[in-house]
C-alpha positions as protocol buffer text, in pm:
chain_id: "A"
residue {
  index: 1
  type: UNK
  ca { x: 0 y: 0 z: 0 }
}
residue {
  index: 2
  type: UNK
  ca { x: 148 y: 332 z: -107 }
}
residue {
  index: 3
  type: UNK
  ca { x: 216 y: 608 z: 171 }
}
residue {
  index: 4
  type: UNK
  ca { x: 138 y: 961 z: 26 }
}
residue {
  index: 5
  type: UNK
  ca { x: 195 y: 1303 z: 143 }
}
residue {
  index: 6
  type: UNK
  ca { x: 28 y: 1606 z: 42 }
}
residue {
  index: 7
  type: UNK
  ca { x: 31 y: 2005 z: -1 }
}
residue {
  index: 8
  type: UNK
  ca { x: -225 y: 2255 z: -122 }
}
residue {
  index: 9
  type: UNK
  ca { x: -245 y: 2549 z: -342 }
}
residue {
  index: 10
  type: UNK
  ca { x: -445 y: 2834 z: -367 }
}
residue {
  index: 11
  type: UNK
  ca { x: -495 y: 3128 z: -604 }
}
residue {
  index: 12
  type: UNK
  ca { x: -677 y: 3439 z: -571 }
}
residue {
  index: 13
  type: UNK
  ca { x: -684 y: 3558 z: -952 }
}
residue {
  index: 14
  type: UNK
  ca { x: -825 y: 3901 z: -895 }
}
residue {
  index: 15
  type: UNK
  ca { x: -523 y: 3999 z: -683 }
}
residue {
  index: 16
  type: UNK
  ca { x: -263 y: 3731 z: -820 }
}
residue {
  index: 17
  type: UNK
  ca { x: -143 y: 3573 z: -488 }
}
residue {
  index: 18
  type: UNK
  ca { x: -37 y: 3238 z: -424 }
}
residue {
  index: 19
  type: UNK
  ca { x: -25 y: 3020 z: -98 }
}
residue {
  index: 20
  type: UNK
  ca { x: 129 y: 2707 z: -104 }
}
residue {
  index: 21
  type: UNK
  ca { x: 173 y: 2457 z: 214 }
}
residue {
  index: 22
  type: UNK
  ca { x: 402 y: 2163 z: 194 }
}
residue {
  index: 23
  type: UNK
  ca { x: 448 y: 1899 z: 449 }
}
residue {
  index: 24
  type: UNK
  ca { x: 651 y: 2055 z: 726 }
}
residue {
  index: 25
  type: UNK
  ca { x: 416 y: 2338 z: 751 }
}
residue {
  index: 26
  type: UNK
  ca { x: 613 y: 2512 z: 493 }
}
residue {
  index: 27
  type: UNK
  ca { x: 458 y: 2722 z: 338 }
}
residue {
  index: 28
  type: UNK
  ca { x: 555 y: 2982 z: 58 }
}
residue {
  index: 29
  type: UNK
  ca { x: 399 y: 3284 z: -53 }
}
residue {
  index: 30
  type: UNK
  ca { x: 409 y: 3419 z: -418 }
}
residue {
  index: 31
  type: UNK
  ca { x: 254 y: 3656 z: -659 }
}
residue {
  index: 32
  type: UNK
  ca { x: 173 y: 3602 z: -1051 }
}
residue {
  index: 33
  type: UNK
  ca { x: -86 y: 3527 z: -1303 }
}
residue {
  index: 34
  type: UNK
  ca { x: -142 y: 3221 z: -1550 }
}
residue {
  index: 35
  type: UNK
  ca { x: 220 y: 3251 z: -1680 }
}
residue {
  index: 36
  type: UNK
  ca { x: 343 y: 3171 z: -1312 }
}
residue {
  index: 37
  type: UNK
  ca { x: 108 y: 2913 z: -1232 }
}
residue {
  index: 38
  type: UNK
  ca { x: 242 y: 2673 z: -1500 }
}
residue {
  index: 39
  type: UNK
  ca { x: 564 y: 2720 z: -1376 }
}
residue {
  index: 40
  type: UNK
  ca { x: 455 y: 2664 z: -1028 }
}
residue {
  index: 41
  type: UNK
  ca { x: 297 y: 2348 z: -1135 }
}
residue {
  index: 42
  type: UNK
  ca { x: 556 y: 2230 z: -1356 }
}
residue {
  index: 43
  type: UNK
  ca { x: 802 y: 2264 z: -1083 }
}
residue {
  index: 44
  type: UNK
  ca { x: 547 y: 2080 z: -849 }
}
residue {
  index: 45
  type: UNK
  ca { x: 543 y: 1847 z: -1119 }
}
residue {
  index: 46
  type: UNK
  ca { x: 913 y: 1783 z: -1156 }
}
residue {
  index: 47
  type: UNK
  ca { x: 936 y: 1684 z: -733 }
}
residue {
  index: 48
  type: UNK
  ca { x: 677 y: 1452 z: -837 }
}
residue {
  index: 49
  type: UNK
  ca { x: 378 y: 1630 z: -675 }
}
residue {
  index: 50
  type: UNK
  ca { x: 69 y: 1558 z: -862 }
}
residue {
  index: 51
  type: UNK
  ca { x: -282 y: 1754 z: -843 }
}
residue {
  index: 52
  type: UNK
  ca { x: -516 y: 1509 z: -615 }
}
residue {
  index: 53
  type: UNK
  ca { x: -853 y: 1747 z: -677 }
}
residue {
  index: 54
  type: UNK
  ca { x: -941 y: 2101 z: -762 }
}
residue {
  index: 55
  type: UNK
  ca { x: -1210 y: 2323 z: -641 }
}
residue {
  index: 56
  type: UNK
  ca { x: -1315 y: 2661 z: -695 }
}
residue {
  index: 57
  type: UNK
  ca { x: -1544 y: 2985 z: -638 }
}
residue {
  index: 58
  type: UNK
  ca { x: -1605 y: 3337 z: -731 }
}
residue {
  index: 59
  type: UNK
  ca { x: -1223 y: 3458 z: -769 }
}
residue {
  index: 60
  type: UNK
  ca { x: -1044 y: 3183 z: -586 }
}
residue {
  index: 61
  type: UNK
  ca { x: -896 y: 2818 z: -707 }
}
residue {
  index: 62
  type: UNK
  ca { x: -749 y: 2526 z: -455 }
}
residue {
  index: 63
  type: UNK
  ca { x: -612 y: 2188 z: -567 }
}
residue {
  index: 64
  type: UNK
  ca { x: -492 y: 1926 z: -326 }
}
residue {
  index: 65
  type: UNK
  ca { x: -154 y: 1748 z: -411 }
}
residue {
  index: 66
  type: UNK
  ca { x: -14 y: 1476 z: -350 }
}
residue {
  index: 67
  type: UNK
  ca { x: 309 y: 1248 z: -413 }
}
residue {
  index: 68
  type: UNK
  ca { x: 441 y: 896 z: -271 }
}
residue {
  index: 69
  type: UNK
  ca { x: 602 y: 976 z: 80 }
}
């Protein structure tokens, strides 16, 4: 049975801020639009996180991640 581990990410569009909380309670803060949200989640990507779900309202978008522990 795989162990996983997971982190979140959110994005408030209208005022281009990012929060994202890794295991460790680390979490980084960052600002940006589309352009730095693929790079965010192509460097997510490349430390093997993958997005686990996605939800969303008015001006605001979360995902779930996850990756094998």
């Amino acid at each position: 049975m795989a162990n996983w581990e997971y982190a979140t990410l959110e994005w408030l569009w209208d005022s281009g801020s990012f929060r994202l909380n890794m295991p460790g309670r680390n979490e980084k803060q960052s600002s940006g639009s589309y352009n730095e949200l693929v790079e965010l989640l192509n460097e997510l990507g490349k430390g093997s996180w993958e997005v686990a779900s996605c939800t969303s309202g008015g001006n605001w978008l979360f995902w779930t991640l996850k990756r094998q522990a």
